[in-house]
C-alpha positions as CSV (number, residue, x, y, z in Angstrom):
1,X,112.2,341.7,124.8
2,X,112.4,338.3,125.4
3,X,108.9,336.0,125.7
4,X,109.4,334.3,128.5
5,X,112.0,334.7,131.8
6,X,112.6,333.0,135.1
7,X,112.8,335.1,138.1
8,X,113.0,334.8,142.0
9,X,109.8,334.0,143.3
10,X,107.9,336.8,145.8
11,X,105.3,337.0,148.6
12,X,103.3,338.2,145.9
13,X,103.1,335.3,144.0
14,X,101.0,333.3,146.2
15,X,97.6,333.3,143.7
16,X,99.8,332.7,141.0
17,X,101.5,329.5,142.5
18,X,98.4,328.5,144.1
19,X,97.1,327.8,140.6
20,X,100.7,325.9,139.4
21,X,100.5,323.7,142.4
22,X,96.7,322.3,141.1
23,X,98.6,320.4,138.5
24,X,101.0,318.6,140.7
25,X,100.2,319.0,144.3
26,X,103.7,317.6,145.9
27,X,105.3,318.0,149.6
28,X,107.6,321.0,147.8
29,X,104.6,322.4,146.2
30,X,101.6,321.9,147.8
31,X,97.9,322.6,146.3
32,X,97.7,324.6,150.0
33,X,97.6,327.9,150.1
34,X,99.2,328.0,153.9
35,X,102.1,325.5,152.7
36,X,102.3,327.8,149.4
37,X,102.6,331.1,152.0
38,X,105.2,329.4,154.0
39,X,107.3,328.3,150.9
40,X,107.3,331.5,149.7
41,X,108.2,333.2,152.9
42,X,111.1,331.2,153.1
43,X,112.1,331.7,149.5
44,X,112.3,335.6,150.3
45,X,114.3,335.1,153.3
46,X,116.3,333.1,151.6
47,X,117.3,335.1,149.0
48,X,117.6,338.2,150.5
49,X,120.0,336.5,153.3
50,X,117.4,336.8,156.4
51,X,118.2,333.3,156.9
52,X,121.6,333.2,157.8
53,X,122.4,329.4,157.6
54,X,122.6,328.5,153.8
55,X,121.6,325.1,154.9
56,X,118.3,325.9,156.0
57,X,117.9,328.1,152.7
58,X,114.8,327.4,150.2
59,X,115.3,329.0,146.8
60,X,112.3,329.5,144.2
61,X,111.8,330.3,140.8
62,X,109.0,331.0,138.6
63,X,109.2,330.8,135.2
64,X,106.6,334.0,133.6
65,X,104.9,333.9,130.3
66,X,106.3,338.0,130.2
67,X,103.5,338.9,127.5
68,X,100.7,337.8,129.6
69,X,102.9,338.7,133.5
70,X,101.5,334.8,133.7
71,X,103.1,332.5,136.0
72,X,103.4,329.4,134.1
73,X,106.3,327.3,135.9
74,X,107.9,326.5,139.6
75,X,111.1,325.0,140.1
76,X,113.2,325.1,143.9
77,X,116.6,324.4,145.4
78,X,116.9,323.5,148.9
79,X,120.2,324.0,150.5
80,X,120.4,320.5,152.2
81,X,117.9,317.9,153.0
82,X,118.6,316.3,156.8
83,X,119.6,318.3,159.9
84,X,119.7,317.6,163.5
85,X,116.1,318.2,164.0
86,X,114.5,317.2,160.5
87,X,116.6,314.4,158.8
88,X,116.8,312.8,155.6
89,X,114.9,310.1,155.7
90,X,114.9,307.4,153.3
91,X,114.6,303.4,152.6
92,X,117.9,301.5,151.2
93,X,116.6,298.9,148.8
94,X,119.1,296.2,148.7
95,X,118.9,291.9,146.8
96,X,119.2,289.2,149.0
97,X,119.8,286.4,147.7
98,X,118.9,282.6,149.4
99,X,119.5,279.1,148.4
100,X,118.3,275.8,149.5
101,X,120.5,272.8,148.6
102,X,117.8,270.7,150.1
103,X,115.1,271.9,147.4
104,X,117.7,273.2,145.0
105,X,115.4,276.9,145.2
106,X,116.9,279.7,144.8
107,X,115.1,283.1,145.4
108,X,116.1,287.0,145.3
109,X,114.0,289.1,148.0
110,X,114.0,292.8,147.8
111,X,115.0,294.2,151.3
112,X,113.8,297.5,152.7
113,X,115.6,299.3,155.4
114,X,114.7,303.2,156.8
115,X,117.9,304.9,157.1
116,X,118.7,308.9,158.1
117,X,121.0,311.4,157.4
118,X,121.3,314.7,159.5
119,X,124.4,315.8,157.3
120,X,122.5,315.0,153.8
121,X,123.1,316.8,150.1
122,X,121.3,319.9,148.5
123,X,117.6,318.6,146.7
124,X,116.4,320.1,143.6
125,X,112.3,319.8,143.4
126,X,109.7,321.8,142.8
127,X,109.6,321.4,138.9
128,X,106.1,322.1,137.5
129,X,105.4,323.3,133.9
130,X,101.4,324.1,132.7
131,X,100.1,321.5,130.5
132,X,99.6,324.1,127.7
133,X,103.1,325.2,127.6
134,X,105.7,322.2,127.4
135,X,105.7,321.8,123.9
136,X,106.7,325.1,122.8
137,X,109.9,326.4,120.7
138,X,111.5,327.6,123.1
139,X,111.4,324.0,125.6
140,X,110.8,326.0,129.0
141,X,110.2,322.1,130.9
142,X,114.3,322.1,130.3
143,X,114.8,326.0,130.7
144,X,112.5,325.9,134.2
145,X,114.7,323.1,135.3
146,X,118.6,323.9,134.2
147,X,118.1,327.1,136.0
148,X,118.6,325.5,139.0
149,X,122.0,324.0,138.2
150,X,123.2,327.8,136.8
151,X,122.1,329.1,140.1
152,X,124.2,326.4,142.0
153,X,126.9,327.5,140.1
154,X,126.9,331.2,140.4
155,X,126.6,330.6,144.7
156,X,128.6,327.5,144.6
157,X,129.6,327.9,148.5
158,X,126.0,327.6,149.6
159,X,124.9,324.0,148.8
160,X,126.6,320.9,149.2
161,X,128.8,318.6,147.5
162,X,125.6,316.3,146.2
163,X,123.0,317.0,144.5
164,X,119.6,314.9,144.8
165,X,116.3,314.5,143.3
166,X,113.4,312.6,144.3
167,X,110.7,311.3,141.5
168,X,107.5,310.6,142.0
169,X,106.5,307.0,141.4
170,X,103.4,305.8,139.6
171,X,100.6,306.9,141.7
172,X,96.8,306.1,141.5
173,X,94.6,309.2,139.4
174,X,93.3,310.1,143.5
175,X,96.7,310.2,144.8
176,X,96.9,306.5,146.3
177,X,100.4,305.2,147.0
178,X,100.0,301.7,147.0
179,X,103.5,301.1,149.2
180,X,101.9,303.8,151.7
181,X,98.6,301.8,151.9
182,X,100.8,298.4,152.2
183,X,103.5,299.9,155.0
184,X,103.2,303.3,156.0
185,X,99.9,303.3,157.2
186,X,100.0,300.3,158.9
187,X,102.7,301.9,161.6
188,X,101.0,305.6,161.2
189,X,97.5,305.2,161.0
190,X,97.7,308.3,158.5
191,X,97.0,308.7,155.3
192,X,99.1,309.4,152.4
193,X,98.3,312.9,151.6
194,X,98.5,313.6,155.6
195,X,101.8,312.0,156.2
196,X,103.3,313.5,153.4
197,X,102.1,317.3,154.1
198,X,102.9,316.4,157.8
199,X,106.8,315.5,156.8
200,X,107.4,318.8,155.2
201,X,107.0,320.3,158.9
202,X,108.0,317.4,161.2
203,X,109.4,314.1,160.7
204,X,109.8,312.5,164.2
205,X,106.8,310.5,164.0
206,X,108.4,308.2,160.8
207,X,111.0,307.8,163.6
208,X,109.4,307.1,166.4
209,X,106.6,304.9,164.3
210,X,108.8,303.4,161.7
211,X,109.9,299.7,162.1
212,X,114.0,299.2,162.5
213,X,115.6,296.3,160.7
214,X,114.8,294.8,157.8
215,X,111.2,294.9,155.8
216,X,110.9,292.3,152.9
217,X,109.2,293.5,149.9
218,X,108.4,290.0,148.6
219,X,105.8,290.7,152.2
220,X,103.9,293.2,150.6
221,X,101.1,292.9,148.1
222,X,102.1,292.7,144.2
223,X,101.1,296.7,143.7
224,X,103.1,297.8,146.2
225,X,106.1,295.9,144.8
226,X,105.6,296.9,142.0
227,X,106.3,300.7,142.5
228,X,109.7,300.6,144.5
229,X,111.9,302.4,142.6
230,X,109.9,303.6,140.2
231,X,109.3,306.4,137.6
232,X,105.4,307.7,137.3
233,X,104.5,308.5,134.1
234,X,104.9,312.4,135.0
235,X,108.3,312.2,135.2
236,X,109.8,309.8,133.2
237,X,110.5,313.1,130.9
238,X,112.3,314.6,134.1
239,X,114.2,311.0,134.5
240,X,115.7,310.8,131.0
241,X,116.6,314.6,131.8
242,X,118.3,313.8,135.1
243,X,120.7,310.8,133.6
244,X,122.2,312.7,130.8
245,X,123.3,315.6,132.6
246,X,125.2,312.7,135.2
247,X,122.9,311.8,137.9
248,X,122.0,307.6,138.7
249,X,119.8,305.9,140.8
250,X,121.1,306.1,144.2
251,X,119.3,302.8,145.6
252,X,116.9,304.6,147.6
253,X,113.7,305.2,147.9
254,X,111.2,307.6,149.5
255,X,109.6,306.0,152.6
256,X,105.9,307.4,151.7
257,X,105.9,306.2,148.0
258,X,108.8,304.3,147.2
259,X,109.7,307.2,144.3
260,X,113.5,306.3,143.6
261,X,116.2,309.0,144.6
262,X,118.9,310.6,142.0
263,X,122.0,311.7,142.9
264,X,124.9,313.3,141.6
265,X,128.2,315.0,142.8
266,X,127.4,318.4,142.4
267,X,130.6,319.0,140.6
268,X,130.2,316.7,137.7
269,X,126.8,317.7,136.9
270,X,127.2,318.7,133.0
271,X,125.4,321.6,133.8
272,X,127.3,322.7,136.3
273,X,130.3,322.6,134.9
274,X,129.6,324.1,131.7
275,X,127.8,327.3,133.7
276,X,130.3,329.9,133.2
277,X,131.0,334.0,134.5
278,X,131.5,335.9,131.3
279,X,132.4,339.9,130.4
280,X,129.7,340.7,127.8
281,X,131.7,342.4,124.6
282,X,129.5,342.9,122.2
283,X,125.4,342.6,121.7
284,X,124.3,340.2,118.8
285,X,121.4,341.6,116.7
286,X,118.2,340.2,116.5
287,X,119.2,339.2,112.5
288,X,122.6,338.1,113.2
289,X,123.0,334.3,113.2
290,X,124.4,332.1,115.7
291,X,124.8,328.8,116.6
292,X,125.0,329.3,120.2
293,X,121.5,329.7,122.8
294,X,122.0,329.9,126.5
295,X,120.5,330.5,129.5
296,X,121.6,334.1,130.6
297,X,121.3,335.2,134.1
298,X,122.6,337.8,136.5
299,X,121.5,338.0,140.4
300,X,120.0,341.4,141.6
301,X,120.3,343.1,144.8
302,X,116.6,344.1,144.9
303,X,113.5,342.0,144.2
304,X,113.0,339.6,142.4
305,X,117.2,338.9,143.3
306,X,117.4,336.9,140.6
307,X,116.4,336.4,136.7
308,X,117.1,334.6,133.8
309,X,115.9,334.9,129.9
310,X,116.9,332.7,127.1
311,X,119.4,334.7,124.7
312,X,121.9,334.1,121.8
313,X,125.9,333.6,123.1
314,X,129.3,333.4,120.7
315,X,132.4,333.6,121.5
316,X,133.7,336.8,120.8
317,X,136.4,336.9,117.9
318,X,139.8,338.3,119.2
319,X,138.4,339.7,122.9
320,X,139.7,338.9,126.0
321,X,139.4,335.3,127.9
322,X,136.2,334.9,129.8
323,X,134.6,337.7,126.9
324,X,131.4,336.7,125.0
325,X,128.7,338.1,122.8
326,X,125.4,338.2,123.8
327,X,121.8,338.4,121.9
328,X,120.7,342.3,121.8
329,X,117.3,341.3,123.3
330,X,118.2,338.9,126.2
331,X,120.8,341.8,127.1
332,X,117.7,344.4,127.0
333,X,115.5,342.1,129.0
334,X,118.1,341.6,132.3
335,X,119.4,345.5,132.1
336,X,123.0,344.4,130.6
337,X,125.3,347.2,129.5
338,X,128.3,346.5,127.4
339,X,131.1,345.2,129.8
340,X,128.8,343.7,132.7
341,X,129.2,340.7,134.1
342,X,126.4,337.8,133.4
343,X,126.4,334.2,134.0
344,X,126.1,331.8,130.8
345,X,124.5,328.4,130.6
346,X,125.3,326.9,126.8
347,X,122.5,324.4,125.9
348,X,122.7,321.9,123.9
């Protein structure tokens, strides 16, 4: 059976999670057990349908250490960030450029301006991976997040046209955003870590508080620059991922932290297009060699409505289009009989 599998997260989790979120402690996975209860609520409902507006939908996944039943992993799709009553908020970061022919001086400012979107694209977030598991074989920080794209894929009609991801920026070791502490709290009188757990909830008061027009960076103290746009450390890993599989730097950034936005259209994400239906045809033994490894997955009716296990693919010699061999175990793990239907991502 197979060592590790991702499955739809469950009310039952909470504990679990709780202990994940310790390492990262983000808006979409908060080191809170109500914000954790509510996430995982919505997760349910969302995959069992009880939310009827795809929109509004909030998909989870953990990623289990099977031999230990150890939660080790988080990753989420949110069906679209920005509605009527909680839009996407963000901070266009644009050059402007000024010249003096008087003093022959020349300078480019950085301009900042808040800007909202109630019709905005599907987010992918979420991702945590323990410390003491990302550099194993088996390279669960890329299986934890390419799940996500497979699972777009297989419910294609439920999520938007774009796909986006917000990074963190570099942060202090406490949690200090040093554009919050230069902007943000000036017009909120809130810190960081309450602004940012109040936004998941509400976000009229960055409205309602927020300047209009134009905000100069070249206003702000140096650190604060200095972190518009952005990696942290902790994700530069999820960065490098991002770019290869097609997404870019949108010009954005988040209004709490300045942590650069990636988008993509959701149809020319590699990953996305190379996530395939297939008719399994044969199983591949556990001794029989093969190039191919994939992420295979099939979606369940019952809980946990979804799971996925790494297993062996090959094309199938001579069978039918859309036919494939799959590895003996991964087939054993997710309940596949010869001539099921299963959903294949090829990795690299």
């Amino acid at each position: 059976m197979a060592g590790f599998e991702i499955r739809g997260a469950l009310p039952s989790d909470e504990d679990q999670i709780l202990s994940v979120a310790r390492h990262l402690n983000t808006v979409n996975l908060p080191d809170d057990r109500e914000g954790v209860h509510l996430i995982l609520d919505a997760a349910h409902k969302s995959f069992t349908g009880q939310i009827k507006d795809p929109k509004r939908r909030e998909h989870v996944f953990v990623l289990v250490d099977t031999s230990l039943d150890k939660i080790i992993g988080t990753s989420m799709v949110f069906g679209q960030l920005g509605r009527r009553e909680a839009p996407y908020i963000y901070l266009d970061v644009t050059d402007e450029e000024r010249y003096s022919q008087t003093l022959d001086k020349h300078f480019t400012h950085t301009a900042l301006s808040i800007g909202y979107s109630y019709d905005g694209p599907t987010e992918i977030g979420g991702l945590v991976l323990l410390p003491d598991y990302r550099r194993v074989p088996e390279r669960l920080g890329q299986f934890i997040s390419y799940v996500r794209f497979l699972y777009i894929k297989m419910h294609r009609e439920l999520f938007r046209d774009e796909i986006l991801a917000e990074l963190l920026p570099p942060l202090e070791k406490d949690g200090t955003s040093h554009l919050w502490e230069a902007l943000g709290r000036h017009f909120t009188d809130m810190t960081y870590a309450e602004a940012d757990r109040l936004s998941k909830r509400n976000k009229e008061f960055i409205r309602g508080l927020f300047p209009e027009g134009t905000i100069y960076a070249s206003l702000l103290p140096k650190q604060a620059q200095d972190v518009i746009g952005k990696v942290g450390s902790q994700t530069r890993g999820v960065e490098k991922l991002l770019r290869r599989i097609g997404f870019r730097y949108a010009e954005r950034v988040d209004p709490f932290d300045g942590g650069p936005h990636f988008t993509a259209l959701t149809d020319e994400v590699s990953l996305v297009q190379r996530t395939e239906k297939i008719r399994v045809s044969r199983f591949l033994g556990p001794d029989e060699q093969t190039k191919g490894r994939a992420v295979v997955a099939q979606s369940l009716e019952k809980a946990p409505y979804f799971r996925a296990v790494l297993g062996k693919i090959q094309e199938d010699d001579g069978a039918a289009d859309g036919d494939m061999a799959i590895g003996e175990d991964a087939a054993k793990h997710l309940g596949i009989s010869l001539g099921d239907e299963a959903w294949v991502l090829p990795l690299d």
